[in-house]
ROKOL-153984 format. One record per residue: x, z, y of N, C-alpha, C in turn. Coordinates in steps of 0.05 Angstrom, whole numbers, padded with zeros to 5 digits, always signed. Layout:
REM ROKOL-153984
XZYXZYXZY...
***
This chain:
REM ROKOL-153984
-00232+00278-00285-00236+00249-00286-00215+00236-00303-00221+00207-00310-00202+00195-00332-00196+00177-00312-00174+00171-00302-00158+00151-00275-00143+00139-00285-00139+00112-00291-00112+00084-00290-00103+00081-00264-00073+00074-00264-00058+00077-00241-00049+00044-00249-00051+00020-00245-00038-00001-00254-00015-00009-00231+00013-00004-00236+00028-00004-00211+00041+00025-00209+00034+00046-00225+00036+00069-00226+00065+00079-00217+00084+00069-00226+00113+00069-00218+00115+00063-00187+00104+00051-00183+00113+00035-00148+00108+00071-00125+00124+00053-00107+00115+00082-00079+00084+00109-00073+00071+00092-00075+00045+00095-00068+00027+00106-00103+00036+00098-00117+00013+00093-00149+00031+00125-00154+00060+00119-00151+00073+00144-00174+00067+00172-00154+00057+00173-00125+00048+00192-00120+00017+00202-00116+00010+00178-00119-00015+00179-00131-00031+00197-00164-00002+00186-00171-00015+00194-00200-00005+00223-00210+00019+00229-00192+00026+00268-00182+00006+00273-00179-00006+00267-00153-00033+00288-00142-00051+00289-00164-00057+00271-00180-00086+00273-00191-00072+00299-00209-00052+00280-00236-00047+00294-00252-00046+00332-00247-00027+00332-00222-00024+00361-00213-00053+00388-00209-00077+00365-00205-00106+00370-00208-00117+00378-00227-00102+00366-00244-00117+00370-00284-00126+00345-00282-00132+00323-00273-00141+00292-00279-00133+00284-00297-00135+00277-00323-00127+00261-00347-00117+00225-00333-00098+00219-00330-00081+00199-00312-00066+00182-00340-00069+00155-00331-00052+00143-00350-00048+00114-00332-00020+00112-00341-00005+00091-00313+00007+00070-00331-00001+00047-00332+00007+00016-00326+00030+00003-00320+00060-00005-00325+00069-00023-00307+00073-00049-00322+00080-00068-00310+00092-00097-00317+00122-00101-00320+00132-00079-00306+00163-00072-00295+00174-00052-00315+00203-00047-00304+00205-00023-00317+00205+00008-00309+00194+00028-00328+00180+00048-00319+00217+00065-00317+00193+00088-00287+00222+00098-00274+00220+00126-00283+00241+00137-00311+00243+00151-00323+00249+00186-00302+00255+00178-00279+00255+00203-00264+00231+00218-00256+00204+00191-00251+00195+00212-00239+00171+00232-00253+00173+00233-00280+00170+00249-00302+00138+00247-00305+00129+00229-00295+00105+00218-00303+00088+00224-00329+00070+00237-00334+00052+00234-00362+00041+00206-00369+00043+00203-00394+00022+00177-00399+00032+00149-00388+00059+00144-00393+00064+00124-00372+00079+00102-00391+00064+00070-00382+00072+00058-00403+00077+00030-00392+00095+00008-00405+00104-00017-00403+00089-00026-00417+00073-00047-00405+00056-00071-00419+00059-00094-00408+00048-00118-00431+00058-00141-00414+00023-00142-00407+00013-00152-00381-00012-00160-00370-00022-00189-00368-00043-00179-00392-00058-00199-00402-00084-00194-00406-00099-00208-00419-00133-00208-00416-00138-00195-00440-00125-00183-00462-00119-00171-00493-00115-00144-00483-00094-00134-00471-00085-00113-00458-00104-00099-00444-00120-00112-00417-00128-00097-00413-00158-00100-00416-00170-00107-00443-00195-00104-00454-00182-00072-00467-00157-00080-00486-00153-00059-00504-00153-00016-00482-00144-00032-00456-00144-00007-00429-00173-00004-00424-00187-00023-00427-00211-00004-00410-00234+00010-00431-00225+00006-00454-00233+00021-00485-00241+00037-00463-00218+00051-00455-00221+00086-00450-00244+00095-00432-00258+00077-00418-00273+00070-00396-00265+00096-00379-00251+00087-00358-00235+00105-00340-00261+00109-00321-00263+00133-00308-00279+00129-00287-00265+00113-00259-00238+00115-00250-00219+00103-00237-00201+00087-00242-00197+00060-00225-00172+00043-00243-00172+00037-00211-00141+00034-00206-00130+00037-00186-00112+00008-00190-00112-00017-00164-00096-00046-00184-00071-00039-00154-00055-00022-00167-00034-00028-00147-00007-00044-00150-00008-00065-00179+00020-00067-00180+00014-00100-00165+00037-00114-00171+00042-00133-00157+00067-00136-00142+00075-00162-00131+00092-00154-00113+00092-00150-00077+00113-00129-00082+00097-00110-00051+00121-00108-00030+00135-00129-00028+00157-00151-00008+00154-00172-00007+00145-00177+00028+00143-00195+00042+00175-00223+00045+00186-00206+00036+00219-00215+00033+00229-00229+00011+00215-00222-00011+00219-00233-00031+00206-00258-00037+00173-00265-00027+00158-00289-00036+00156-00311-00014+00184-00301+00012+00180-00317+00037+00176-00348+00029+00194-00355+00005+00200-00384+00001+00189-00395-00023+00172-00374-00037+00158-00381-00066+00127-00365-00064+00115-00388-00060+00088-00371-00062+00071-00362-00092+00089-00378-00109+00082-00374-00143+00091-00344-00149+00109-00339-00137+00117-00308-00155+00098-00289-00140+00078-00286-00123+00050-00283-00109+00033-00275-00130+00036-00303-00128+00013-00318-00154+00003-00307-00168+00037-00311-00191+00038-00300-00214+00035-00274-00219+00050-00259-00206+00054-00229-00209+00040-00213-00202+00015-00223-00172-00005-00212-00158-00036-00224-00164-00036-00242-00164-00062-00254-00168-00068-00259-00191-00050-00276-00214-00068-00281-00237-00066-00261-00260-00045-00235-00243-00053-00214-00273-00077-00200-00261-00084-00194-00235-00099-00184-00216-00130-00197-00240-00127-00225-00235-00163-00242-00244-00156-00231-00274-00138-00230-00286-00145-00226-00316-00152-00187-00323-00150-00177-00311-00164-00144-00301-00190-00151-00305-00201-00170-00280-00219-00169-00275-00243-00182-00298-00232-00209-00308-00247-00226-00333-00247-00194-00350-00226-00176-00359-00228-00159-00375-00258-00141-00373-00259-00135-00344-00277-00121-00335-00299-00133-00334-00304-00156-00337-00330-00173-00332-00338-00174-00362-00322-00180-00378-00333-00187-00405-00335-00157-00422-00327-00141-00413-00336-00112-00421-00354-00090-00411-00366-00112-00385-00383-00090-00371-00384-00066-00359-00353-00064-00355-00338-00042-00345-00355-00032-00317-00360-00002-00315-00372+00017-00296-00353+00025-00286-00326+00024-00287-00313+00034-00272-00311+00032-00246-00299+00044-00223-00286+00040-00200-00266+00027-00193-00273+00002-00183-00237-00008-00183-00228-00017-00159-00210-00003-00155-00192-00005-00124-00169-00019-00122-00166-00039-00110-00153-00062-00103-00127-00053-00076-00111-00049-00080-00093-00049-00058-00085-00073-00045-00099-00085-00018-00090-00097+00001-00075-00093+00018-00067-00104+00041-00044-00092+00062-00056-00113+00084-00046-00085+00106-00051-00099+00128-00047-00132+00138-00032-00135+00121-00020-00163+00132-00042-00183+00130-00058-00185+00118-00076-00205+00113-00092-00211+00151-00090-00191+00162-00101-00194+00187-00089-00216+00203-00054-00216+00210-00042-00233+00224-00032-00229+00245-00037-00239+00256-00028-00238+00290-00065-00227+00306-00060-00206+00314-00074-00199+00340-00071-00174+00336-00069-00165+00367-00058-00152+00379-00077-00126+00394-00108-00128+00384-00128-00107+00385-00124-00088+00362-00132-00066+00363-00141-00044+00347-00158-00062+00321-00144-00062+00304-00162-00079+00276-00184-00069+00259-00206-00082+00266-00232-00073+00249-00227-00092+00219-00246-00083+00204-00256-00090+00169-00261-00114+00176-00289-00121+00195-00296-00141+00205-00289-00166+00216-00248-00161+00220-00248-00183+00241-00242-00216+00226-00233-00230+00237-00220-00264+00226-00200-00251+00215-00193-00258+00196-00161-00255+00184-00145-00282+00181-00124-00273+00192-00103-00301+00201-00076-00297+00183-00072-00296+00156-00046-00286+00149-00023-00312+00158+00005-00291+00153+00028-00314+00168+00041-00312+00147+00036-00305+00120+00062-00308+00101+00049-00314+00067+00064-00323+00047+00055-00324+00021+00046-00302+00013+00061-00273+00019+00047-00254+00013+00018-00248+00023+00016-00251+00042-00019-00245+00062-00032-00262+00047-00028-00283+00044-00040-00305+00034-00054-00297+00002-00040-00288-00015-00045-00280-00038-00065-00248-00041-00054-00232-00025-00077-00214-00013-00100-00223-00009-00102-00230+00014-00123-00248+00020-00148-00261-00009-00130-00277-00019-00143-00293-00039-00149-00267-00064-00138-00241-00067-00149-00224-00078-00169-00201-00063-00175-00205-00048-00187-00187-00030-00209-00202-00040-00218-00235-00033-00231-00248-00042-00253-00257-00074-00230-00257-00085-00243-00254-00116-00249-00230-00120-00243-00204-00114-00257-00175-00112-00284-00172-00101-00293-00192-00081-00320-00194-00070-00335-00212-00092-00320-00232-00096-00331-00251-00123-00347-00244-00138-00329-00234-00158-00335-00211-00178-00343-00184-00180-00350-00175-00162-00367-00151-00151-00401-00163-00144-00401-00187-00129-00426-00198-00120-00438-00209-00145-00422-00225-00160-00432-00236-00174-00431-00222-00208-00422-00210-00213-00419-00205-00248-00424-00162-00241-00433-00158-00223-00444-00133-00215-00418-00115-00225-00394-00118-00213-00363-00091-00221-00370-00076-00193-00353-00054-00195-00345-00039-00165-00325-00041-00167-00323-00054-00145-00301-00058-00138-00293-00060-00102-00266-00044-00095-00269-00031-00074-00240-00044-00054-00238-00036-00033-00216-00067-00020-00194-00043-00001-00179-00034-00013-00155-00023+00010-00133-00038+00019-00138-00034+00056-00117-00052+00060-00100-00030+00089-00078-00026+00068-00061-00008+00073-00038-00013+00089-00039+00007+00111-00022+00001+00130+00009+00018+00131+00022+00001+00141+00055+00018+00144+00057+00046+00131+00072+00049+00105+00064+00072+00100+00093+00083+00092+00110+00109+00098+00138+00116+00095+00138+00149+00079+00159+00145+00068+00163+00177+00058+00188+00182+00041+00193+00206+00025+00216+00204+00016+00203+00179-00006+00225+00165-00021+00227+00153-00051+00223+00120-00042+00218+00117-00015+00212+00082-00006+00233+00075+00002+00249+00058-00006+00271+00049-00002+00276+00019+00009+00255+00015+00028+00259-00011+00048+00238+00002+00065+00231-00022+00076+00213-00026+00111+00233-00011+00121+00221-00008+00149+00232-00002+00173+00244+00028+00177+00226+00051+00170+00232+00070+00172+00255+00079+00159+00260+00066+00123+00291+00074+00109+00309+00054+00123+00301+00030+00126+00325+00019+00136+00337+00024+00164+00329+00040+00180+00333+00050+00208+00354+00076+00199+00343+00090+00176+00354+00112+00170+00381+00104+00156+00384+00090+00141+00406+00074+00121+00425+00076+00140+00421+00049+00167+00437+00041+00189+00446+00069+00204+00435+00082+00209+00440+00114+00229+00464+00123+00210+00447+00133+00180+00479+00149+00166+00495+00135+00159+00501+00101+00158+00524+00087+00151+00541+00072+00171+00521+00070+00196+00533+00060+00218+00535+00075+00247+00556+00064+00259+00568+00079+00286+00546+00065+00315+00538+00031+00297+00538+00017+00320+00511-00005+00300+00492-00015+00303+00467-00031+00293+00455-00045+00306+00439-00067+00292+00422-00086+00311+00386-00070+00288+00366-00080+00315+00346-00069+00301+00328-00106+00306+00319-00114+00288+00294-00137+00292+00272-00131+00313+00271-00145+00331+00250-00150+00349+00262-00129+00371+00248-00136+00393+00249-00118+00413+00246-00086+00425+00233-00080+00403+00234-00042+00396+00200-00034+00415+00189-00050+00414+00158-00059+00438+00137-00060+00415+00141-00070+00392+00122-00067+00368+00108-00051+00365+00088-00047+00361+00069-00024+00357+00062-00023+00324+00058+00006+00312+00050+00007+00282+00048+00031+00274+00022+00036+00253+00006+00058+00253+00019+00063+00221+00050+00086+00235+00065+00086+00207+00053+00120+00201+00044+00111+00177+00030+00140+00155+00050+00143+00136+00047+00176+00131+00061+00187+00121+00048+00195+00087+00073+00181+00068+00057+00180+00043+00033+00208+00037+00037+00236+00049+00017+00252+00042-00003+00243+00045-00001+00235+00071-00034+00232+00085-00049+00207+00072-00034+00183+00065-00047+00161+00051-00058+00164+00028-00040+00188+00012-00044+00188-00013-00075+00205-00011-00084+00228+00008-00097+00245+00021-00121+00229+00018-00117+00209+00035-00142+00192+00050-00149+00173+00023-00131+00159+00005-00142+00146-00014-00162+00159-00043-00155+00192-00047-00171+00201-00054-00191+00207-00045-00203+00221-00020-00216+00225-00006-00238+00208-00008-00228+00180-00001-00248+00150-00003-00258+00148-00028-00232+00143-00053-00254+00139-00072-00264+00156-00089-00274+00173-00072-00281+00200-00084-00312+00197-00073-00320+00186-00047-00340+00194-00028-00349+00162-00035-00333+00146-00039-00348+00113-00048-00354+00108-00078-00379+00112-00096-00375+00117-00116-00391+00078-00132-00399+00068-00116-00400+00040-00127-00396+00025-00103-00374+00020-00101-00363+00003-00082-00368-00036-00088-00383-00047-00073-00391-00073-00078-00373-00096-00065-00348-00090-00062-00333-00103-00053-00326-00099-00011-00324-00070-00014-00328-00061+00003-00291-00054+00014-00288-00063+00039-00260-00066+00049-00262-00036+00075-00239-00021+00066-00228+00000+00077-00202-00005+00096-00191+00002+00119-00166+00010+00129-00160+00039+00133-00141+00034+00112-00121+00069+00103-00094+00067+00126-00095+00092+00136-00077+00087+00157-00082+00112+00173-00060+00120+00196-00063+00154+00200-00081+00143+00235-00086+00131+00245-00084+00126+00268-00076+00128+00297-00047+00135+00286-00041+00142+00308-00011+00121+00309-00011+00111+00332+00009+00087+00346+00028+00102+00346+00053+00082+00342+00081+00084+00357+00094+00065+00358+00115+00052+00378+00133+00032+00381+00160+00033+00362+00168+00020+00348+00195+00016+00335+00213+00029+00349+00214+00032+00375+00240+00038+00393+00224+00067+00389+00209+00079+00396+00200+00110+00392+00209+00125+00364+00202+00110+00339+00216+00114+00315+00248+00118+00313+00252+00095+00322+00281+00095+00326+00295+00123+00345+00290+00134+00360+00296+00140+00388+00284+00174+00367+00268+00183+00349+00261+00202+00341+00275+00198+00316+00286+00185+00301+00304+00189+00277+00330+00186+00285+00336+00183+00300+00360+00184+00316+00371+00223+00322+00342+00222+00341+00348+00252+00340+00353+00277+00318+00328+00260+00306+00331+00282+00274+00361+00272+00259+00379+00258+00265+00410+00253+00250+00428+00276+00272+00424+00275+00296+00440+00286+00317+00474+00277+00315+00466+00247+00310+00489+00225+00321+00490+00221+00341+00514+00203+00342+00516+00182+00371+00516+00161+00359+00500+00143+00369+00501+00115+00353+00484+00094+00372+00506+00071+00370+00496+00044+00398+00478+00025+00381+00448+00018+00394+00438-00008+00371+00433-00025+00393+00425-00047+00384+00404-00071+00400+00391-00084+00378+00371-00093+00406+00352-00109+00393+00352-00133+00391+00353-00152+00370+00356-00178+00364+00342-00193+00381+00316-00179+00385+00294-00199+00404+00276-00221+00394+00275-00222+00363+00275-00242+00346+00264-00227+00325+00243-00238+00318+00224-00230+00295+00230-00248+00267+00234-00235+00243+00233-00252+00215+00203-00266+00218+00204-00287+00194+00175-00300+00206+00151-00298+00194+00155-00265+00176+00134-00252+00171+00111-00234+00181+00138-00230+00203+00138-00205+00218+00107-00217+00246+00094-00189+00250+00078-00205+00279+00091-00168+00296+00080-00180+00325+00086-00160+00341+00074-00136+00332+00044-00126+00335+00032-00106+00330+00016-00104+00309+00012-00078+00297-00010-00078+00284-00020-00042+00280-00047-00046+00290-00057-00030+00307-00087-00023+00297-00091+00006+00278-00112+00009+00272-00130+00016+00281-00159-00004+00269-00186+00025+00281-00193+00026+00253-00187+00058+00248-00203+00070+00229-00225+00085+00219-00235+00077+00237-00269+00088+00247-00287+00084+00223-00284+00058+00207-00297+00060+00178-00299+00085+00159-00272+00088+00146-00259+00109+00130-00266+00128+00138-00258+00138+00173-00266+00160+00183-00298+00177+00176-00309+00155+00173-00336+00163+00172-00346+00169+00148-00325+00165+00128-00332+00167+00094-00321+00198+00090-00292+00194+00093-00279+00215+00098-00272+00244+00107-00286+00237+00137-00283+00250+00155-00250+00258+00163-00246+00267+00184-00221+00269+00203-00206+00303+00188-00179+00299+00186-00163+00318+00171-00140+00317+00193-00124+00338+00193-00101+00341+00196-00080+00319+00193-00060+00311+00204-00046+00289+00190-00009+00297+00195+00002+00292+00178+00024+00305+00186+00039+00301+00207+00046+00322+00219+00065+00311+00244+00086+00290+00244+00088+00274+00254+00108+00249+00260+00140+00259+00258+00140+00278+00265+00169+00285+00281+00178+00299+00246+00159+00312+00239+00162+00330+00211+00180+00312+00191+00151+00293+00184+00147+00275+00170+00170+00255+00171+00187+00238+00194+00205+00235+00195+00236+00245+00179+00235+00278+00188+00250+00292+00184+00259+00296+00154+00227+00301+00135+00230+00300+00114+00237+00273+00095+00237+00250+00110+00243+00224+00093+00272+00224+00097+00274+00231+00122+00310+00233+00129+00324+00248+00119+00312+00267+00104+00331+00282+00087+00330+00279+00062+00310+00262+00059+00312+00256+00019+00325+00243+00022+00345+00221+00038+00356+00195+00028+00395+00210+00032
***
């Protein structure tokens, strides 16, 4: 297959675009940023993203185009919902005008994130209300949206991942590195929120696993929304309390008790959709999987 990775550098795209390549997949990767000369990537290029650009990208008529770049911290757009905007949404619509006015057959997969859901505290279907609490959800959201748009209306495929907690070696924030950071630099730590959180943290194999898998078995997706995610629960304090062990420190933390105000208590998959595209695999052990992020850093 001929696959675009847009975002290709980021966590998730640059292992993405290993697996294929490692396959024999003819792969060619996208960024807006600048490209990260380590991780020895084929085909990998700096563009600026525009409606010129990527008419001149879909020449190639990829069978796969993958829209993962954007920005992908909740931390960074707390107080500006334009850098969202800008960086997520309106290079996002000008992809898409590209793809509308060229008639593009491609596949195109949209990386959402869980967040767009919000606050509640059930096992989360495709189906449910979505309540986002931050500029980031918000802009998801509103691309999750124009993906149905323009799929219903100007006939693209176009396909909706909304991707949950995902950790491994090379991610260098959320919860799981920064737990690890605090363990090998500190004697003594505070952790956010009460350690009672629930979250269905996947291990980059298995996501990367499951996202081929899908759009492999979804071959005209009409604006059709997926949750990628391993399904299986754990509490922040269980994480904590198991990367702890994998350091074999001594080390005192607490809990602030106090959520940033992006943050919601749980978030809690049903992946029963995917499952059914998919079907059910192996998923890496927790304790493993841990182990191995804890030793890349």
């Amino acid at each position: 297959m001929k696959i675009c990775i847009f975002g290709g550098n980021g966590f998730i795209g640059a292992r993405l675009a290993k697996v294929y390549q490692s396959k024999g997949h003819q792969v060619f990767i996208y960024s807006q940023t600048k490209i990260n000369k380590n991780l020895n990537l084929r085909n990998n290029y700096k563009i600026k993203y525009s409606e010129k650009s990527f008419n001149s990208i879909l020449k190639k008529k990829f069978d796969l185009i993958f829209y993962l770049s954007g920005n992908s911290n909740q931390e960074t757009s707390k107080k500006d919902i334009y850098y969202d905007l800008e960086t997520s949404f309106l290079t996002f619509v000008k992809l898409l005008e590209a793809a509308k006015k060229s008639q593009s057959k491609s596949r195109i997969w949209f990386a959402s994130s869980v967040v767009v859901y919000g606050v509640n505290n059930k096992a989360l279907k495709e189906n449910f209300d979505l309540n986002p609490v931050s500029y980031y959800a918000v802009v998801k959201l509103i691309c999750e949206n124009i993906s149905k748009f323009y799929s219903k209306n100007f006939n693209l495929n176009i396909g909706i991942m909304r991707i949950f907690s995902t950790f491994g070696p090379g991610l260098r924030r959320q919860v799981v590195f920064d737990t690890i950071k605090k363990i090998k630099t500190s004697k003594k730590f505070t952790v956010y929120g009460n350690g009672n959180e629930k979250r269905n943290f996947s291990f980059i194999d298995d996501q990367v696993k499951s996202i081929i898998l899908l759009t492999r078995k979804v071959l005209k997706p009409k604006g059709d929304v997926f949750n990628v995610a391993s399904g299986k629960t754990f509490t922040i304090k269980q994480i904590l309390k198991k990367l702890i062990k994998i350091s074999n420190k001594k080390v005192e933390y607490e809990f602030t008790n106090k959520r940033r105000s992006f943050d919601t208590k749980n978030f809690i998959v049903n992946n029963s959709k995917i499952n059914k595209i998919i079907g059910r695999f192996k998923y890496t052990n927790i304790d493993l999987a841990l182990k191995k992020t804890f030793e890349s850093f």
